[in-house]
Every structure is written in structure tokens, then in C-alpha cells.
N, C-alpha and C positions, 0 to 999 in steps of 0.2 A: 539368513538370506539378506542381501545388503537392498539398500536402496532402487538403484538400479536393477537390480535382480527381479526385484516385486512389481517393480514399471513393466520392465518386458513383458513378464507373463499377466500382467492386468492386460497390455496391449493383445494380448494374444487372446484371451479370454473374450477381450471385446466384440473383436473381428475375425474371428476364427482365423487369424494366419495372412488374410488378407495384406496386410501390410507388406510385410516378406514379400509380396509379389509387385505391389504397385510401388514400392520404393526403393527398388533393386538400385537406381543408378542415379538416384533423385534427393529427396531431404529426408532422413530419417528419423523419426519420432525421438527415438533414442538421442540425435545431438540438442533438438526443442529442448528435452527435458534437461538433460545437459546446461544449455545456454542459459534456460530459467532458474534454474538452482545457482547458475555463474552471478545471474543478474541480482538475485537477494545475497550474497554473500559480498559484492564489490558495491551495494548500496546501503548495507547494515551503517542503523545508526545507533549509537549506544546510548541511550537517555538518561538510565541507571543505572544504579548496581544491579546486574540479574535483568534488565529488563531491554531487550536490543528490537527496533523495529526496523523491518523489509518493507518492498513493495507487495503491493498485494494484487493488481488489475497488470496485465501485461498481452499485449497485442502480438501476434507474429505473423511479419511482412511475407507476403509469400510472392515468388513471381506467377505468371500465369497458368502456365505448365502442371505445376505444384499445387498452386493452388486448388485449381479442377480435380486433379486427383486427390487432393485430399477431400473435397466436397462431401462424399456419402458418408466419412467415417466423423466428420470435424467436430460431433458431440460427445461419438465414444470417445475420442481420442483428447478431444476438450476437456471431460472428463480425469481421464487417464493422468494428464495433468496435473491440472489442479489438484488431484491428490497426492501424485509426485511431490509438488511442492510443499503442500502441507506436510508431507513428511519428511522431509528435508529440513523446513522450518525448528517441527519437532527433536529433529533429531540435533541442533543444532541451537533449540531453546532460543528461537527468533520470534517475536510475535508481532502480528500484523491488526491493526486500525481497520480493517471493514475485509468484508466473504474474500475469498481469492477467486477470482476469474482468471480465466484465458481464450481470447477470440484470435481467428485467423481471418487478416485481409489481406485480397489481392492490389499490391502494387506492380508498377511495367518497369520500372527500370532493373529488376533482377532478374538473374538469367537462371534457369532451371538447377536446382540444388544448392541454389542462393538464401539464407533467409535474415531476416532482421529482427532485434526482438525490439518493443520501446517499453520501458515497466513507470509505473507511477503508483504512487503511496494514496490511494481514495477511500475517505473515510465513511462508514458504514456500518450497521448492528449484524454480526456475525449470526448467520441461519444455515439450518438443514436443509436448506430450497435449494434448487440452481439459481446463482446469483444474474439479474441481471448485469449485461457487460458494461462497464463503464467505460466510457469515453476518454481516452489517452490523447492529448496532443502533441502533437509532433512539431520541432523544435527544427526548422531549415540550418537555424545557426549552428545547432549539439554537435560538434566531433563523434564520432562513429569508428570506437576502437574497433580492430578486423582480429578475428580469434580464426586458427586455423588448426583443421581435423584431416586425417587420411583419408576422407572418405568425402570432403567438401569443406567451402569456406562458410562459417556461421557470421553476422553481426550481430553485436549488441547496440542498438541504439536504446540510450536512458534517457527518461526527462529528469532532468534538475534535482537535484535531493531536494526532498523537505525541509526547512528550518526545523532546527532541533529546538522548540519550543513547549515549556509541561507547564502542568503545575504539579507542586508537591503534594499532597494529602496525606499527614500523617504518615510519611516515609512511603508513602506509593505517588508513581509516576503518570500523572493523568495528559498524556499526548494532547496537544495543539494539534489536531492536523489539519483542519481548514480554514478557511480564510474569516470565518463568523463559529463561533464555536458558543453556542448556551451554557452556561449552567443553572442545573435545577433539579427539582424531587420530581419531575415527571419522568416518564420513561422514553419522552423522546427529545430531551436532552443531551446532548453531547456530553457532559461531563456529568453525572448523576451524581448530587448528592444526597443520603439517607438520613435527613436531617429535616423533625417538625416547624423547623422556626424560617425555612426555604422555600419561599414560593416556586411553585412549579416551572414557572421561565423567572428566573430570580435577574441574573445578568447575563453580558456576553460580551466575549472578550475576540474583538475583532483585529485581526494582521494585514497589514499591510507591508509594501515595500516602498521605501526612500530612496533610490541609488543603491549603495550595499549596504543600508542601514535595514533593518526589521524595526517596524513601529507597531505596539501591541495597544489597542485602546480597551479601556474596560468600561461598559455602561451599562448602569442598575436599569433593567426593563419595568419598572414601575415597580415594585415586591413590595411584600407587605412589611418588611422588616427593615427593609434598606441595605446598603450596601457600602463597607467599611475599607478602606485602603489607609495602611499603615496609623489603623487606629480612627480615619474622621472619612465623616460618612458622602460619599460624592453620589454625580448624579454620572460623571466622565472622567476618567482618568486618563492619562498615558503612563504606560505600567512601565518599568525598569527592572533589572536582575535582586534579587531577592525582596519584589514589592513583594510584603502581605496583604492578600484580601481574604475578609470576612464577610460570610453570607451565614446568618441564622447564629449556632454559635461553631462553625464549622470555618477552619484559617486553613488557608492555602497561598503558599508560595509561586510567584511566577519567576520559572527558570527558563531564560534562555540562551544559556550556555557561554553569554559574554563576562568579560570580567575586566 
């Protein structure tokens, strides 16, 4: 049973059938799921070898009409989702920086069987809960490629890819995804290292933008051990493509894909 196979009949399972009936001539669940598995495949970034990261939080515009009718089902279906994508992701050996959500909101300027999608990359510790939805913004300036189906017009609206920004650890690929990123041996640390000689908030390597330049600073948060960039120990850095830092006796590479 393929991908799409296991959506429909998850859909079905949901709402007994329901769907079939309110989406006769409207938006159908089937091109959502569609558009969102389009939206992680045209924003896969490739970080590593083996290691390619998608969006994971993704919104979809609905006009008024649609949207009302989707209202009583928008959890199951929310649902339905989300795990759509995760298995697409799977299947496709994609992995995602924080829970995957999907929310549905009403905008006015689309006309019945219109939708939009906007996706963004939001970083987060992956759980079994329903993930709160995170907040997507939306981009006036973003071109809005128009993707068309027999059965209606879909949009993809994207925000921005992510800076393809890591560090290396020992040949794994530890993603930059926000704009303040920790490292430490605690566990709510962004970048966790398993290492006794690393204080729990050790440092943090903050991104900024310049124009089209990416500026990465790195600053030791007070640690017990200090904090080493290419061998001598600072208290601030501005990192560059293959700086080393060392925290504890633990060296990681910052990669940002420039050269």
C-alpha cells in the first residue's frame, strides 16, 4: 500500500466518509497532503552525507467557504497529516529539526477550492504529544509558484530556506537552525554534548544576517572549562568555514557551506 493509499483510508477511518461528502467540489484533503509532501521535497536541504533536512511547521491558507467546512474535522485531519508527512519524510530518509505540525487558517482573498501552503524549518525536541503549532510568517515580498490539478488550483507559498549552517561532531551533522543556538550537557540545550568536562549552557553560537552575508558569533556563557576556537580560548568569536571549537575535550567543526 503506497503513501497516498494509507492517507486516504487514515482519512476515512477518521470521519467516517465524511469528507467524500463535504469536499465534493471544494479542496480536497488528498491535494493538502499532496502540496506538503511537494513543499519538503522542493525545500530539502542536503547538510550531509545521508543526512537531508525539510520543513517541519507548515500552515494552510484556506479561503472562507473551505475553511468553515473544514472546521469540525481540522484535528482529525490535522492529524491525518502530519503523519502523511512523516511518512513521506521516512520514506524519502528526510529529517526534520523540531515535531511536524500542520494548522489551517482562514484568509479572504481565495476563492472556494483555492489553497496555499507556507512551510518553515522551527526548531524543537521531537515528542509523542500534539505539537503546539508554531507560528509561520508570511513573506508579502515571497513569489507564490501556482501548481495546477484536475480537480482545482493548489499554492505553494514558502518562507525562505534556512541557512545551511552545522557543526560537525565526530562525522555527524549537528543543524544550526536558530538564530541563538546553545551548546551543552544539559538536556535543553540545542546541541547536546555527552561530554564531563561541558558545562551544562557551555556556549552559544548566534546567526545573524549582513546583507547576503551569514555572520555566526560564538560566546563562551561563563563554563567551567572555557571555550577554545582554533586552539586559544575566547570569551567571543566570529566563526568562519571550517573554524574548530572546543568545549570540554569535545572539537566540532562549524560548517557553513561557503568556500
Amino acid at each position: 500500500m503506497g503513501v497516498m493509499d494509507r492517507f486516504e483510508r487514515g482519512i476515512e477511518r477518521a470521519v467516517n466518509g465524511a469528507f467524500a461528502k463535504a469536499f465534493r467540489a471544494e479542496v480536497q484533503p488528498v491535494e493538502i497532503a499532496s502540496a506538503l509532501r511537494r513543499a519538503c521535497d522542493e525545500r530539502a536541504a542536503v547538510i550531509s552525507r545521508g543526512r537531508t533536512l525539510v520543513p517541519n511547521a507548515f500552515v494552510v491558507e484556506l479561503g472562507a467557504a473551505d475553511h468553515e467546512r473544514l472546521g469540525e474535522y481540522a484535528d482529525a485531519l490535522g492529524d491525518e497529516l502530519v503523519a502523511n508527512v512523516r511518512e513521506h519524510a521516512d520514506h524519502q530518509r528526510y529529517a526534520f529539526v523540531g515535531p511536524v505540525s500542520v494548522q489551517f487558517e482562514q484568509v479572504d482573498d481565495l476563492d472556494t477550492g483555492v489553497f496555499r501552503v507556507r512551510s518553515a524549518t522551527v526548531k524543537g525536541r521531537q515528542t509523542h504529544s500534539r505539537p503546539a503549532p508554531a507560528p509561520i510568517p508570511r513573506d508579502p515580498e515571497l513569489p507564490v509558484p501556482a501548481y495546477e490539478s484536475a480537480a482545482q488550483t493548489s499554492l505553494i507559498e514558502q518562507s525562505p530556506p534556512a541557512r545551511r549552517t552545522w557543526l560537525d561532531i565526530d562525522g555527524h551533522a549537528y543543524p544550526l537552525a536558530g538564530s541563538v543556538n546553545v551548546l551543552g550537557r544539559g538536556e535543553d540545550a540545542d546541541v547536546v554534548v555527552d561530554d564531563p568536562g561541558v558545562s551544562r549552557r557551555h556556549a552559544e553560537i548566534r546567526l545573524s544576517s549582513q546583507g547576503d552575508r551569514l555572520v555566526a558569533t560564538l560566546r563562551d556563557l561563563d563554563s567551567t572549562n572555557g571555550t577554545l576556537v582554533d586552539g586559544e580560548r575566547i570569551s567571543s568569536r566570529q566563526l568562519s568555514e571550517g573554524t574548530t571549537i572546543t568545549v570540554g575535550r569535545t572539537r566540532a567543526t562549524y560548517r557553513s557551506g561557503e568556500r
